[in-house]
C-alpha positions, -999 to +999 in steps of 0.1 A: +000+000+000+011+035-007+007+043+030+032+018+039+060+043+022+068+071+046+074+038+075+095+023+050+118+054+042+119+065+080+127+028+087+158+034+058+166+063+075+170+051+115+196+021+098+212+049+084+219+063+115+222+043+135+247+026+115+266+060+118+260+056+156+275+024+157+306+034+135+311+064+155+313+043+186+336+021+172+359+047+166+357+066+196+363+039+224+398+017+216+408-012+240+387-037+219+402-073+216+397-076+177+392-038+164+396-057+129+368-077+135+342-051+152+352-032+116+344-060+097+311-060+117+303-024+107+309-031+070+287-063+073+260-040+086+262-008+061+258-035+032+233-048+050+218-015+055+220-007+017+204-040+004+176-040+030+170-003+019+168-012-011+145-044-010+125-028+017+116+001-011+102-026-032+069-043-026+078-073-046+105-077-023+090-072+011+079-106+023+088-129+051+118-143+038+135-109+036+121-100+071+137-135+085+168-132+069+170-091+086+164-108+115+190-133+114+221-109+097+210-086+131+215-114+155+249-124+137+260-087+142+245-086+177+263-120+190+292-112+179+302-081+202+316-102+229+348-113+203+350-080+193+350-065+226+369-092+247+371-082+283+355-049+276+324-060+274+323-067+312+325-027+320+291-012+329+275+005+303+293-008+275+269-013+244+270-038+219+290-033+191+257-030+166+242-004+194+209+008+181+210-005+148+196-042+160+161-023+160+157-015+123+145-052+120+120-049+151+106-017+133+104-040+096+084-066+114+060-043+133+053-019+099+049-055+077+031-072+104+012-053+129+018-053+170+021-088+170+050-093+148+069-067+157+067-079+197+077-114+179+109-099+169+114-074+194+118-107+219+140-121+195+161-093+194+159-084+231+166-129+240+200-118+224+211-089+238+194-100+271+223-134+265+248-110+260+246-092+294+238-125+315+270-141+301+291-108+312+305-110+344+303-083+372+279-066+353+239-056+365+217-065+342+193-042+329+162-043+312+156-008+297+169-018+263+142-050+260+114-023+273+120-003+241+122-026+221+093-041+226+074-008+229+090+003+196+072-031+180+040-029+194+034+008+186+049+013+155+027-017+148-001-005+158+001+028+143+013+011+108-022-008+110-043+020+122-028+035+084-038+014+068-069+006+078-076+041+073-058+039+039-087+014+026-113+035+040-103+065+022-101+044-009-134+031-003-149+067+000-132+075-031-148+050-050-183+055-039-175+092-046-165+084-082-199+060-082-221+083-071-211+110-098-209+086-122-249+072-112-259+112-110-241+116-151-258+084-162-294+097-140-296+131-162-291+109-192-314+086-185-340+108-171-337+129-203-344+101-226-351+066-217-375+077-186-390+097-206-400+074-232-411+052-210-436+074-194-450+083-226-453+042-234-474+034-203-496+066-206-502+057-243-507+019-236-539+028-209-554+049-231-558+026-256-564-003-238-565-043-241-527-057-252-514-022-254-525-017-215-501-046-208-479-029-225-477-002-211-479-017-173-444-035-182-430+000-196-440+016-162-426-014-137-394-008-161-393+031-156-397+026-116-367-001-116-344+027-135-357+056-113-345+032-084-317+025-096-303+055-106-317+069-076-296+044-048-268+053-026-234+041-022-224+008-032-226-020-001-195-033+012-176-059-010-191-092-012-226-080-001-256-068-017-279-041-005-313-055-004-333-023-008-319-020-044-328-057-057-363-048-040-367-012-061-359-036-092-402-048-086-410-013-079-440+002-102-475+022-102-488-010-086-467-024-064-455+003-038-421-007-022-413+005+011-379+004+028-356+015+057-335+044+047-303+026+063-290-006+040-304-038+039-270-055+033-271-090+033-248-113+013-246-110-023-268-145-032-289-143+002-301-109-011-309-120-047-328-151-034-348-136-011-355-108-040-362-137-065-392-148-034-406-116-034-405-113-071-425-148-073-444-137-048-458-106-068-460-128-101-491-143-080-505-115-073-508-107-110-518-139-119-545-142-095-556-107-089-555-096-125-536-069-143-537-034-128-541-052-091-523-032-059-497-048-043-474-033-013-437-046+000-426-036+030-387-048+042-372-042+074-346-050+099-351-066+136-332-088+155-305-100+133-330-112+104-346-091+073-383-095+071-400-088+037-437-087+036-457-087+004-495-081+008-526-073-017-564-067-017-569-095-037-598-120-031-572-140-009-565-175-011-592-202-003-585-221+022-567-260+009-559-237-024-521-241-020-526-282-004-545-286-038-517-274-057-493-288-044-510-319-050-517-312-083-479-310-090-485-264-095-452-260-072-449-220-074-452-214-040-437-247-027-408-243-049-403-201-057-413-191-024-409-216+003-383-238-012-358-205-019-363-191+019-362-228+034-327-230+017-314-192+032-323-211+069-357-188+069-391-189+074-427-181+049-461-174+068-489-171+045-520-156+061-548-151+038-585-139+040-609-146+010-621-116+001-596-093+022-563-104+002-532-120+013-504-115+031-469-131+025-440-127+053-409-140+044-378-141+072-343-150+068-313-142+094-286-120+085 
């Protein structure tokens, strides 16, 4: 992520420094057993500092491997200080020859990995140099160094996850940004041509009656499913669906569809199942009731499951009507309506009155 660059430079430039650090320690303090070798130390560690930079900057690059193998050219450099050093290691306050530098790969871990990996290699790191100080003789051991360590890993951890978590949610807000003035380009369009044709199809096909008036019922369910959809909100989260949209889709002069104003998301083929229900559940409406016949959905949210309810003023269902069809091998409602919610884990009650219309509820969990 592009977030991830500023740790990744700042991360460059602590090695850098501290590498200097180390060097300049190096030179300053003599009575070191093998001088050569602590040398040979620092050169190990500013190639090491250069390479790491530079497969650090690249995202190809930064995986586990290279984070292991930072961990393990650290500890080399950190466990060798008592052979450069000899007996001056055993005089209080004496660092180790790497000094500050072994927490570049503490700082890596955390920014790659979060709090948890960069305490992983914080206790790595701080095991060694905690060896180091046990082994010297005479000498108190202290504990500060581990202490920063491992606050150094879990807080630069946290704050690298905090980025970029707010990273992705500044991308998401861009794209439903860019959605939402793409869906308001596409609404004038539409609303300045295809809506308006539309219109004009249904109000033509009534006036003239018979097939025409059928005509013109499918032109005005199809200009209420455009309205609604150029009309929704901000895309649902990824690998969701917002329920209220595949609901608008049945919207028309007949059929009134009411929803929350807060999404409906459920997941992606949840929603269009239980949309497919409803939509089966109107086709009966329209078969029985006849053309032109009102028909109301109402969604909403309770308790952890979405409730649709699809009601009408028809002459309702006689009572062993759906037994009878079953029988009779007419599986629309077994099979649309019940068998679709029975496979989402829901529920269908069907109350119906003859002569005061029916009244389908249909309830699946979230």
């Amino acid at each position: 992520m592009a977030i991830e660059g500023p740790f990744w430079r700042a991360i460059a430039v602590f090695r850098v420094a501290s590498l200097a650090y180390a060097a300049v320690l190096m030179a300053q303090h003599g009575g070191y057993a093998r001088p050569v070798l602590g040398w040979l130390v620092i050169g190990v560690m500013a190639l090491w500092t250069a390479g790491a930079t530079f497969a650090y900057a690249r995202a190809a690059l930064r995986r586990w491997p290279l984070l292991a193998a930072d961990l393990v050219v650290t500890l080399a450099c950190l466990l060798a200080s008592p052979y450069v050093e000899g007996a001056r290691q055993d005089g209080a306050g004496t660092l180790p020859v790497p000094a500050t530098w072994v927490a570049g790969p503490v700082l890596a871990w955390a920014v790659h990995g979060g709090r948890r990996a960069g305490a992983l290699a914080a206790a790595v790191v701080a095991a060694g140099d905690l060896w180091l100080r046990v082994r010297a003789e005479d000498v108190p051991v202290s504990i500060n160094g581990t202490v920063l360590l491992f606050l150094a890993g879990v807080v630069v951890g946290d704050v690298a996850r905090l980025a970029r978590r707010a990273e992705e949610r500044m991308q998401r807000a861009t794209e439903m940004e860019a959605a939402q003035r793409e869906r308001e380009r596409l609404a004038r369009g539409i609303h300045d041509s295809v809506l308006q044709v539309l219109a004009l199809v249904q109000r033509r096909g009534q006036r003239l009656g018979g097939e025409a008036a059928e005509l013109g019922r499918l032109a005005g369910e199809q200009e209420a499913a455009l309205r609604q959809l150029v009309a929704a909100g901000p895309p649902p989260p990824r690998g969701g669906a917002d329920l209220r949209g595949l609901l608008g889709r049945h919207g028309s002069p007949e059929v009134t569809i009411s929803t929350p104003a807060t999404p409906l998301v459920l997941p992606t083929e949840v929603a269009e199942e239980l949309a497919a229900a409803v939509g089966a559940a109107l086709d009966n409406v329209r078969a029985h009731c006849g053309a032109g016949a009102r028909a109301w959905v109402l969604a909403e949210s309770c308790d952890g499951a979405v409730t649709v309810t699809v009601r009408d003023e028809g002459p309702g269902i006689p009572e062993g009507r759906l037994e009878q069809a079953a029988a009779d091998g007419r599986m629309g409602v077994a099979r649309s309506i019940r068998g679709r919610v029975a496979e989402l884990g829901g529920r269908v009650s069907i109350v119906s009155v003859p002569g005061q219309g029916t009244e389908v509820e249909i309830t699946v969990p979230v």
